[in-house]
VEXDREN-2710 file (C-alpha; in Angstrom, 1 decimal):
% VEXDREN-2710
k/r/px/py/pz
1/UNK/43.8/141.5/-57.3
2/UNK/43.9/145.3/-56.0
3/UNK/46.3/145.8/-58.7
4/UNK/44.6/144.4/-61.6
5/UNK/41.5/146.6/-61.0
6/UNK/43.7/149.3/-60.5
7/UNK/45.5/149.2/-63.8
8/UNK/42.0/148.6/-65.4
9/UNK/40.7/151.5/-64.2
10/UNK/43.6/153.8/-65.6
11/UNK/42.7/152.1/-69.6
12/UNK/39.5/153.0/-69.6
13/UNK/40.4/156.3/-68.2
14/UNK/43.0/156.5/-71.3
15/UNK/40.6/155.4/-73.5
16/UNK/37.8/158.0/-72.7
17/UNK/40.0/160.8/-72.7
18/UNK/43.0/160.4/-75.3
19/UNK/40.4/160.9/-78.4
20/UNK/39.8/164.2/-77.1
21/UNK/42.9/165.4/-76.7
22/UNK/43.8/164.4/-80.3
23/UNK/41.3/166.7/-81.6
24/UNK/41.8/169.5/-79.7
25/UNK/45.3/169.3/-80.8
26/UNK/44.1/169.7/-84.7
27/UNK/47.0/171.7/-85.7
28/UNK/49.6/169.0/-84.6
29/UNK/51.3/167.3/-87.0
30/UNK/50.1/164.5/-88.6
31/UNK/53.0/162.1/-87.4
32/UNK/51.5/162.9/-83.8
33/UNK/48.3/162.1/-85.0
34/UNK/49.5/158.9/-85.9
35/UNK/51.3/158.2/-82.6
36/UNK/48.4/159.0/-80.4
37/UNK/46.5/156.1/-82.5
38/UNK/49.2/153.5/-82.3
39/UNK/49.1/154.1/-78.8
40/UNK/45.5/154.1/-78.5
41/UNK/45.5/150.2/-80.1
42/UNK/47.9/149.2/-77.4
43/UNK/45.9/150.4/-74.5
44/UNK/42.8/148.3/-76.0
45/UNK/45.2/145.4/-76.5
46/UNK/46.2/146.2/-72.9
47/UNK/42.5/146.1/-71.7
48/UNK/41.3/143.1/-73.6
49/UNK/44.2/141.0/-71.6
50/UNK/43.0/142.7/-68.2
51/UNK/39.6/141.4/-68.9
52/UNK/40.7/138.0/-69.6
53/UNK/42.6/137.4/-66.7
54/UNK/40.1/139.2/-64.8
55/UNK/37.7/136.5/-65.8
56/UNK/40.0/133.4/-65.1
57/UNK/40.5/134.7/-61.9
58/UNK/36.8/135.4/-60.8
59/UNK/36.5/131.7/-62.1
60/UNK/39.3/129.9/-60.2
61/UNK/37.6/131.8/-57.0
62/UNK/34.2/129.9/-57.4
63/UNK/35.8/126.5/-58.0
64/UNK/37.6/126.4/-55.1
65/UNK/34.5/127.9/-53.3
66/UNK/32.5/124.9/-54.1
67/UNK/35.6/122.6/-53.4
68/UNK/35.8/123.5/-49.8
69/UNK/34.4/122.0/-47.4
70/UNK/32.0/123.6/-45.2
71/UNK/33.3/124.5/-41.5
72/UNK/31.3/122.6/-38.9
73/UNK/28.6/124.4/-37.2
74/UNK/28.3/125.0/-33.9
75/UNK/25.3/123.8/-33.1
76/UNK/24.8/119.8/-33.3
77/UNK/21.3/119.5/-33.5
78/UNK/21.3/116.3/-31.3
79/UNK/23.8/114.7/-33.4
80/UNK/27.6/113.6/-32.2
81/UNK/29.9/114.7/-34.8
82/UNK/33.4/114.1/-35.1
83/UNK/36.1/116.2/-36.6
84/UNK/39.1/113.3/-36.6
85/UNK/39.4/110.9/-38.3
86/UNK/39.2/108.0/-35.8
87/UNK/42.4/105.2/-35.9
88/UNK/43.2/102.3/-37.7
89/UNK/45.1/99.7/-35.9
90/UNK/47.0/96.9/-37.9
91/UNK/45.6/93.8/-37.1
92/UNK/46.8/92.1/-34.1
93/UNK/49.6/89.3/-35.0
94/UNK/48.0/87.7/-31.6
95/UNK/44.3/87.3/-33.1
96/UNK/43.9/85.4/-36.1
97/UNK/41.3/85.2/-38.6
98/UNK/39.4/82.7/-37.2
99/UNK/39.2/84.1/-34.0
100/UNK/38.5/87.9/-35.1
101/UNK/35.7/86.4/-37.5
102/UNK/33.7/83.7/-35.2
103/UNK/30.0/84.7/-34.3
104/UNK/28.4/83.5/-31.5
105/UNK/25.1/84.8/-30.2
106/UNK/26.0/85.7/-26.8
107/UNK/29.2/88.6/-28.1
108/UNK/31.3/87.4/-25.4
109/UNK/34.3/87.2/-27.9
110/UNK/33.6/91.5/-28.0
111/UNK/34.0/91.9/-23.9
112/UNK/37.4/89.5/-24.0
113/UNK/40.7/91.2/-23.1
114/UNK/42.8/91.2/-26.1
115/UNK/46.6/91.2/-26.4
116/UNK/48.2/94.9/-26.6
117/UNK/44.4/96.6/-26.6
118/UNK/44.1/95.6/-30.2
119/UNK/40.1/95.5/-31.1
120/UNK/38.7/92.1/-33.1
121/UNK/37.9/94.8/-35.9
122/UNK/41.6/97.1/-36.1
123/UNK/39.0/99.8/-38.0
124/UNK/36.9/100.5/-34.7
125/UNK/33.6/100.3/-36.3
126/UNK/31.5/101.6/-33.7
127/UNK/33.0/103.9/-32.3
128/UNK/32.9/107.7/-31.8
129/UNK/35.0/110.7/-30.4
130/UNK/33.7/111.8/-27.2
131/UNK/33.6/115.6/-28.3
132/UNK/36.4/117.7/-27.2
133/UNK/38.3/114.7/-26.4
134/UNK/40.7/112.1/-27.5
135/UNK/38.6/109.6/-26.1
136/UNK/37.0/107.0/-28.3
137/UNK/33.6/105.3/-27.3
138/UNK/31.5/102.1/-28.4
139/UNK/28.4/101.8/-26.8
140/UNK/27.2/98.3/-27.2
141/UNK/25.0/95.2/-26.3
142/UNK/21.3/93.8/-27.1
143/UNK/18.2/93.6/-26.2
144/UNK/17.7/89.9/-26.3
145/UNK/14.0/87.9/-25.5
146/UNK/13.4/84.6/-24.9
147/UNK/10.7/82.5/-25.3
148/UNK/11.4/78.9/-23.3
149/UNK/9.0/75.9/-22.9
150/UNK/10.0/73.1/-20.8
151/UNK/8.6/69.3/-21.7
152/UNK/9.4/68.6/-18.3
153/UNK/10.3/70.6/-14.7
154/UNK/14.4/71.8/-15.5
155/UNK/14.7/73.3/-12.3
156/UNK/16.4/77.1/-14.0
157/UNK/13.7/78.5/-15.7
158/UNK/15.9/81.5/-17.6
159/UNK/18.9/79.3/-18.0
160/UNK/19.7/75.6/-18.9
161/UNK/21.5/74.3/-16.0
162/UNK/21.2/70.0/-15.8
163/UNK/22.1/70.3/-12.0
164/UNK/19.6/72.1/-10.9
165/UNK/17.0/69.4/-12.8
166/UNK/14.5/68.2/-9.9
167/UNK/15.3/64.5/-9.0
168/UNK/13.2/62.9/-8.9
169/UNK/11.1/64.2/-11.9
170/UNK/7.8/65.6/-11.2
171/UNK/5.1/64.2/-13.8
172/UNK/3.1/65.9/-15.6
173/UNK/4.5/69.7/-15.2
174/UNK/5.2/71.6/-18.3
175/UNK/6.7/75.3/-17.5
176/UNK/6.3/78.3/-19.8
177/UNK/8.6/81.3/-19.6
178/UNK/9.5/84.3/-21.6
179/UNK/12.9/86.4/-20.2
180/UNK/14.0/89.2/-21.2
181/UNK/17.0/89.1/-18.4
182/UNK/20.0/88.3/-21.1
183/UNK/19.7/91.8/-22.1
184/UNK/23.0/93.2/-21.7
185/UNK/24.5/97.4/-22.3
186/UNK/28.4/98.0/-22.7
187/UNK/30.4/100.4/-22.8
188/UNK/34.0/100.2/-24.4
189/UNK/35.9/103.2/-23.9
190/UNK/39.6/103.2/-25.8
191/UNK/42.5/106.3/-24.5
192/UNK/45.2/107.1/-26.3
193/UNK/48.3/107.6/-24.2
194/UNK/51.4/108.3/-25.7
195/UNK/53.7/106.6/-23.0
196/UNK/51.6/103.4/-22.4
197/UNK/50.0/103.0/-25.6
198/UNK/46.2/102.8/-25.7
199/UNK/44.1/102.4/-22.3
200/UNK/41.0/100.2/-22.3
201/UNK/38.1/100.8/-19.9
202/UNK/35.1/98.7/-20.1
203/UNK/31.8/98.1/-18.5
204/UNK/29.3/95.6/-18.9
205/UNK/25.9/94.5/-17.1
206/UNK/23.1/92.6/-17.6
207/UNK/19.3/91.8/-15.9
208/UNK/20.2/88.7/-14.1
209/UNK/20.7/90.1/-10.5
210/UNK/19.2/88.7/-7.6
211/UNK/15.5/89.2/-8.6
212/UNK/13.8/89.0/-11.9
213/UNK/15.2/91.6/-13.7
214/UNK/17.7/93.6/-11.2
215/UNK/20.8/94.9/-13.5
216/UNK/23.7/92.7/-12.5
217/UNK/27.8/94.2/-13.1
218/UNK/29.5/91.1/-15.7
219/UNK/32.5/92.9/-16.3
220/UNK/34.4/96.0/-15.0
221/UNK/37.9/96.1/-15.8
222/UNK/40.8/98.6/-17.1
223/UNK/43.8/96.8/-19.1
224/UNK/47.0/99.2/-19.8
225/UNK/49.6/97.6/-22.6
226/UNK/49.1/93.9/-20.9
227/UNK/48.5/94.7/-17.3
228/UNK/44.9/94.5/-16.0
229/UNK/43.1/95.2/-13.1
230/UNK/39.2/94.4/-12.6
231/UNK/36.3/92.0/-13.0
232/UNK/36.7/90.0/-16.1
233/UNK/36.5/85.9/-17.2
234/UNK/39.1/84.2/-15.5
235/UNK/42.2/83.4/-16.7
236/UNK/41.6/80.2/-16.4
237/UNK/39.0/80.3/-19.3
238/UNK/38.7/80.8/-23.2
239/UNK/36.1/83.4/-24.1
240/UNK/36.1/82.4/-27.3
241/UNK/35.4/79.0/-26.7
242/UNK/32.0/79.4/-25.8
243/UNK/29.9/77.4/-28.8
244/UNK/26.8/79.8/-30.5
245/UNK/23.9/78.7/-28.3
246/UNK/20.6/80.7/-27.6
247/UNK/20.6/79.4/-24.2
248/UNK/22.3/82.3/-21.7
249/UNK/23.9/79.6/-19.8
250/UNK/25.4/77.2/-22.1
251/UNK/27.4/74.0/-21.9
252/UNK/27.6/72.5/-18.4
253/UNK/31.2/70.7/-18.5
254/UNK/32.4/74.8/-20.1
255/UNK/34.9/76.6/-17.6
256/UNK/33.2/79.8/-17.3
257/UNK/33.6/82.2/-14.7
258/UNK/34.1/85.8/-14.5
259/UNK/36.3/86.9/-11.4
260/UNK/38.2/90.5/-10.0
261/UNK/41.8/89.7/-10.9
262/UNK/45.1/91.0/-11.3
263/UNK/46.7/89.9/-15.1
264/UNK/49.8/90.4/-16.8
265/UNK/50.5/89.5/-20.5
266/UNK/53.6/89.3/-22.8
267/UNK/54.0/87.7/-26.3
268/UNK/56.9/84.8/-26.5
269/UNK/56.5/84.9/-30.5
270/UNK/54.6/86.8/-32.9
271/UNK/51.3/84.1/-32.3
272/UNK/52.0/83.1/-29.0
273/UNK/51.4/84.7/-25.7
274/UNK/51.4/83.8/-21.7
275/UNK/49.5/85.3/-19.2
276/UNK/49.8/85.2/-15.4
277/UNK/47.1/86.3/-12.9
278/UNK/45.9/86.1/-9.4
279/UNK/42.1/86.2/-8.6
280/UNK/39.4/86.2/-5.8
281/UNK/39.3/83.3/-3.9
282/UNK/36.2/81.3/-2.7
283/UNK/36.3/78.1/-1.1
284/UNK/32.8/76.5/-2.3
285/UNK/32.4/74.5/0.4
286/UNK/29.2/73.7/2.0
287/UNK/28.2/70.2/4.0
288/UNK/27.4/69.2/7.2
289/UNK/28.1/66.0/9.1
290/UNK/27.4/64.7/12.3
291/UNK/30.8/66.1/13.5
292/UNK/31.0/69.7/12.0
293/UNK/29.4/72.0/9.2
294/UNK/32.0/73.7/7.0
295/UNK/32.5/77.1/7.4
296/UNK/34.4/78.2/4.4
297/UNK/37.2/80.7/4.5
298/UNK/40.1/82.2/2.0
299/UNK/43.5/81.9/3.1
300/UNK/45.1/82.9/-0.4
301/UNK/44.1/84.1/-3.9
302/UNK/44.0/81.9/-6.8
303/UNK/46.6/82.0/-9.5
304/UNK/46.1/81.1/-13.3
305/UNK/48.9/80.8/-15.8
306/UNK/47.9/80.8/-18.8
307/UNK/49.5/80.0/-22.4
308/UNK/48.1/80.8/-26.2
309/UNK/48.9/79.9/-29.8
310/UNK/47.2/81.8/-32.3
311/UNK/46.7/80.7/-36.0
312/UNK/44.8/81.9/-38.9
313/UNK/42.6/79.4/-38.6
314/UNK/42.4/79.2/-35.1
315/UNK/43.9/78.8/-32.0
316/UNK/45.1/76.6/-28.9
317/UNK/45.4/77.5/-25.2
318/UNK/46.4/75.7/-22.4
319/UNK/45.8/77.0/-18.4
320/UNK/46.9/76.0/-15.4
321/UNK/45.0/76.7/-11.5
322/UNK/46.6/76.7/-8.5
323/UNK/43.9/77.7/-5.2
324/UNK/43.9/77.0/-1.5
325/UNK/40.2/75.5/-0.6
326/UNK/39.8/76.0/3.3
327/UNK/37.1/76.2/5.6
328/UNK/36.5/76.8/9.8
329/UNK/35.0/73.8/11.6
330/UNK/32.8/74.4/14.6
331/UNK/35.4/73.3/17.4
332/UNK/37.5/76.1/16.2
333/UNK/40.0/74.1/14.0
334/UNK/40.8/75.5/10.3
335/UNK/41.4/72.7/7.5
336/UNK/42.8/73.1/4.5
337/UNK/43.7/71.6/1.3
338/UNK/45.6/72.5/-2.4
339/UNK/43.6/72.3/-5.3
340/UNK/44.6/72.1/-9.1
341/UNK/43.4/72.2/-12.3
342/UNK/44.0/72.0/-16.3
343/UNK/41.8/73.4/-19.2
344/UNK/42.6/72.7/-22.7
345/UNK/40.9/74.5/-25.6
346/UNK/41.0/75.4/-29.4
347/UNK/38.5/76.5/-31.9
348/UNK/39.5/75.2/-35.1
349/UNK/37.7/76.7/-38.8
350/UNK/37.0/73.4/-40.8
351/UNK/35.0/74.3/-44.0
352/UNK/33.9/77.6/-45.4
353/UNK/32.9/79.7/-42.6
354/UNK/32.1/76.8/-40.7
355/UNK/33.5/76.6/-37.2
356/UNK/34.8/73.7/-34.5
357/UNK/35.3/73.9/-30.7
358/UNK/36.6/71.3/-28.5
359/UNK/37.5/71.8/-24.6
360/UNK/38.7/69.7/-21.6
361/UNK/39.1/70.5/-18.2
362/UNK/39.7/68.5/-15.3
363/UNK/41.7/68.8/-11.7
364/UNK/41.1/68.5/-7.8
365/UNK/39.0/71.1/-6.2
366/UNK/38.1/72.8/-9.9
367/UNK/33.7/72.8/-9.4
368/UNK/33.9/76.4/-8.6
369/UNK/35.0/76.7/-12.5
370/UNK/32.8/74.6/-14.1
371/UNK/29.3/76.0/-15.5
372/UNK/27.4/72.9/-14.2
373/UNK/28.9/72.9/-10.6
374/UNK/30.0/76.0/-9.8
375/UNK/28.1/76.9/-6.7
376/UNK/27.0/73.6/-5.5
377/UNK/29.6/73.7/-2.4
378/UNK/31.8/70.4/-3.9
379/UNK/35.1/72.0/-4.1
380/UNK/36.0/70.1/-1.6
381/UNK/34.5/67.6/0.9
382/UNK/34.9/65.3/4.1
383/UNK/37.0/62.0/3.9
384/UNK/37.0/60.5/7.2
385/UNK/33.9/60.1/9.6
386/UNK/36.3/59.4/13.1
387/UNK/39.0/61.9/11.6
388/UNK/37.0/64.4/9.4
389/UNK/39.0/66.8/7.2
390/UNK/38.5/68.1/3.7
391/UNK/39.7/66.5/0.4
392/UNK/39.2/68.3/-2.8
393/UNK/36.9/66.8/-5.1
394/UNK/38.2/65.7/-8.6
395/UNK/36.1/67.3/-11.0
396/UNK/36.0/67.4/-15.0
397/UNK/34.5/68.7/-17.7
398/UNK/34.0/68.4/-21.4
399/UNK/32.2/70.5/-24.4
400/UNK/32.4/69.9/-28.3
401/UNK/30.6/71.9/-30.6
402/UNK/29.9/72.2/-34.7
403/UNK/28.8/75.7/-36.0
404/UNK/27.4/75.2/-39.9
405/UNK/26.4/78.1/-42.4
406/UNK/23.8/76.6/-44.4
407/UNK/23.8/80.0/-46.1
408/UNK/25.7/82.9/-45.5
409/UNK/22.4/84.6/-43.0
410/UNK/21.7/81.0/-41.9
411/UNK/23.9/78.9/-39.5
412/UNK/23.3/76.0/-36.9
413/UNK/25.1/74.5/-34.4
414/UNK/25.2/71.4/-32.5
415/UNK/26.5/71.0/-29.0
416/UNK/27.4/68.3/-26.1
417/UNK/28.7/68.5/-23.0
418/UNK/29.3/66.3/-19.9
419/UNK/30.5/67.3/-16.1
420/UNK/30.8/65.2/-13.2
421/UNK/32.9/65.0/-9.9
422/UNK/34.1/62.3/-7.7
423/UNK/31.9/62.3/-4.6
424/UNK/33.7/60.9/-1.4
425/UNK/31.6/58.3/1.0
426/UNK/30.9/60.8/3.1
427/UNK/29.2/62.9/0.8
428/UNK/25.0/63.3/0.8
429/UNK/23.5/60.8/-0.8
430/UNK/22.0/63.6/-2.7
431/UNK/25.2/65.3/-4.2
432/UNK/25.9/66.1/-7.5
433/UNK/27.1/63.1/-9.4
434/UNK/27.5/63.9/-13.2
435/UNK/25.5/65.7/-15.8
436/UNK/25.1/65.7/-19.5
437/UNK/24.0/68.7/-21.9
438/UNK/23.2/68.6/-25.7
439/UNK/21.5/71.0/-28.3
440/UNK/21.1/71.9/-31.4
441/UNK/19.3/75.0/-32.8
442/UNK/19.1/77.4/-36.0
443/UNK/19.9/81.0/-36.1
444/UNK/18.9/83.2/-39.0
445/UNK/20.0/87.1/-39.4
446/UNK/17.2/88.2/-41.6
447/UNK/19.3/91.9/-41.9
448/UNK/21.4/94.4/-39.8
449/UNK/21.5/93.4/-36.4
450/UNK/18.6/91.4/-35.8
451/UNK/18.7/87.6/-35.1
452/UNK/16.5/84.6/-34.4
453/UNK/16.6/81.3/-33.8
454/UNK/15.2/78.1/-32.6
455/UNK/17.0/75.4/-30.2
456/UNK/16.3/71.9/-28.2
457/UNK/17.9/71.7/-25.6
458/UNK/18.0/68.3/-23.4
459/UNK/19.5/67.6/-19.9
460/UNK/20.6/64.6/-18.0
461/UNK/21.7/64.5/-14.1
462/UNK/22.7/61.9/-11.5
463/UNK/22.8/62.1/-7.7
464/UNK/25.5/60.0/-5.7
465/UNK/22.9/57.4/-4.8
466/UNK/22.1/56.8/-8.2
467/UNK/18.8/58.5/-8.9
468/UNK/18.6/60.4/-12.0
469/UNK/15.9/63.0/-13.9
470/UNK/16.1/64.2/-17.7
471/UNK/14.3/67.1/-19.0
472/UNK/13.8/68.4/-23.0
473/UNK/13.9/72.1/-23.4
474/UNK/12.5/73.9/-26.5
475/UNK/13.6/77.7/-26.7
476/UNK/13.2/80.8/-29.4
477/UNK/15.0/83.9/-29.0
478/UNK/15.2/87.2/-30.9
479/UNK/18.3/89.3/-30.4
480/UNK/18.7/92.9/-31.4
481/UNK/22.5/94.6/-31.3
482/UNK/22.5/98.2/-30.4
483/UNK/25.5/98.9/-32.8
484/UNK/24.5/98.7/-36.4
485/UNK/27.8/98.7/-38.6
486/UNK/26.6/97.4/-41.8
487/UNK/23.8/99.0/-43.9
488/UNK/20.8/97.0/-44.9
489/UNK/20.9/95.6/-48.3
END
């Protein structure tokens, strides 16, 4: 450019001084005369091409001027902005349509450990750099309310749970409640590592702690390629078998459990995978009889083996538990007995977008797994009044449920389940027999992340001696997801 102006400036200087050279040389020769002019037209022609390409140039400058883009600033203003693009994963061969696409209102299938780290959604909507850092972040969750009315006394007032329906039934007691403990935050952090792949860390909690709304920790775990280390759902369950149900508690007869564990994964075909885990232990063992009162103890961890098939439409998993139930009597003897289980599951797309879930689980010493019994102290119980030692209790559960899109921001679903156990004749009178749980609600998504919806809800419990209570539930809830990903339309 310093050259072009400099040979512009020398033509105009030619051009302003060469006419008056030619006339002070009037007694030259007309021949010069006529040289001096021809050159005189060739330093115009000279200047006229300057000026051309001194405009194309200043012009090519501004285009690319408003082509660039502008360089960040430095200042935020209360905003995270990111520089980097963030990744895109291909979709995982171990997650199939059905499974990345299913909805259910509680977003359990979002906190599930997946195979190699790989997200439900390979684009990581959501998520955001951490400035000045590799680290990618998804801060998620909902504020969920609940507004429950009880036809009769159902024992749980925040959750639906058949056992803990008073037998016999009080007459004449309605209950009114509205919770707001289902809230749950998140936080899903994702770290690059170019040895090891990418390293999950997340966090989860929610309000149902020990009092009405003390923050309780569901999950806290770190997975690295397939290997895992935290508090997570068991192996020995299938987050995404859990059917779309406003009630926080869901199906009675539904493994679900979240435990501290130790996993490892690895894929035996492109679909199919096998996992491997050992978790806390906790003998749930509590009864008293006129010999002793269990004391229960933990001589080993459980293990869980668990195997997967994944298909575009759905999938198939079968899992296997293996724990030690043991407890301390009084006269300082220690019992102790092996307990077993089986849980078979699949979630199958029928129609459309519509959605079928089917599970079975069933084994010796298993209550502590199942929604409806876990905590009632009947993983194991006595056998023998002159000879008293512990058997574990056969337990089994079942759930089925139909998800329907009447349109595509209107869906229902229709749920049963059924628990029970097989009480020894030792056992209260009062134990836990069997239980059944049904429902059917409809959940609309008026827009972005907001949903509501209506659901019944009906239990029905037996004790071992035979008495049994219902009670009809009637519950709306409005749900609000702190990550927004689509725009409102």
């Amino acid at each position: 450019m310093n050259r072009i102006l400099v040979s512009f400036t020398i033509a105009w200087l030619g051009v302003a001084f060469l006419p008056a050279a030619a006339s002070a040389q009037s007694d030259s020769s007309s021949q010069s005369v006529q040289e001096l002019r021809k050159q005189l037209d060739e330093l115009r022609a000279q200047m006229n091409k300057l000026q051309t390409r001194l405009g194309e140039l200043e012009s090519s400058k501004a285009a690319e001027s408003a082509a660039a883009p502008a360089a960040p600033s430095g200042a935020q203003d209360g905003t995270i902005q990111t520089t980097q693009p963030l990744p895109q994963a291909a979709p995982s061969k171990q997650v199939g349509e059905a499974t990345a696409t299913y909805t259910e209102f509680s977003e359990d299938t979002l906190a599930a450990a997946r195979f190699d780290n790989v997200p439900l959604d390979p684009k990581y909507h959501g998520f955001f750099r951490l400035p000045g850092t590799q680290t990618l972040l998804k801060i998620g969750g909902y504020f969920k309310t609940d507004f429950i009315y009880d036809l009769k006394p159902a024992g749980n007032t925040d959750s639906f749970i058949p056992s803990s329906i008073p037998i016999p039934t009080v007459v004449g007691v309605n209950n009114a409640t509205v919770s707001i403990r289902p809230t749950r935050l998140s936080l899903d952090f994702r770290v690059p590592a170019a040895k090891v792949g990418e390293v999950r860390f997340y966090l989860e909690g929610d309000l149902f702690g020990t009092n009405s709304t003390t923050p309780r920790l569901r999950h806290a775990y770190a997975q690295v390629r397939n290997f895992l280390i935290g508090q997570t759902f068991s192996n020995f369950m299938d987050p995404d078998g859990f059917p779309d149900t406003l009630d926080f508690q869901g199906p009675n007869g539904m493994v679900s459990i979240r435990n501290p564990q130790i996993r490892y994964g690895f894929a035996l075909s492109p679909s199919t995978t096998f996992y491997i885990s050992v978790e806390k232990p906790s003998s749930d063992v509590i009864f008293k009889t006129p010999q002793f009162s269990a004391q229960p103890n933990a001589p080993s961890p459980d293990g869980v083996v668990r195997l997967r098939q994944e298909f575009e439409r759905g999938h198939l998993q079968v899992a296997g538990l293996f724990r030690s139930i043991a407890a301390f009597l009084p006269d300082g003897r220690t019992d102790s007995v092996f307990g077993w289980g089986l849980n078979v599951s699949t979630g199958v797309k029928t129609v459309g977008k519509d959605n079928v879930i089917f599970a079975v689980a069933g084994g010796h010493g298993t209550s502590r797994y199942l929604q409806d019994t876990s905590g009632l102290g009947i993983d194991a119980e006595p056998t023998s009044a002159p000879t008293p030692h512990l058997q574990a209790t056969p337990a089994v559960g079942v759930e089925a449920a139909y998800q329907h899109y009447w349109l595509k921001r209107l869906r229902s679903s229709a749920i049963y389940s059924y628990a029970a156990v097989d009480n020894t004749n030792l056992s209260a009178a009062s134990a836990y027999n069997h239980a059944t749980y049904t429902g059917a609600n409809l959940i609309w998504n008026p827009g972005g992340s907001l949903n509501v919806g209506a659901e019944f809800l009906y239990g029905w419990a037996m004790e071992q001696n035979g008495l049994k209570a219902n009670a009809p539930r009637i519950q709306f809830s409005a749900k609000y997801s702190f990550v927004k990903v689509d725009a409102d339309k």
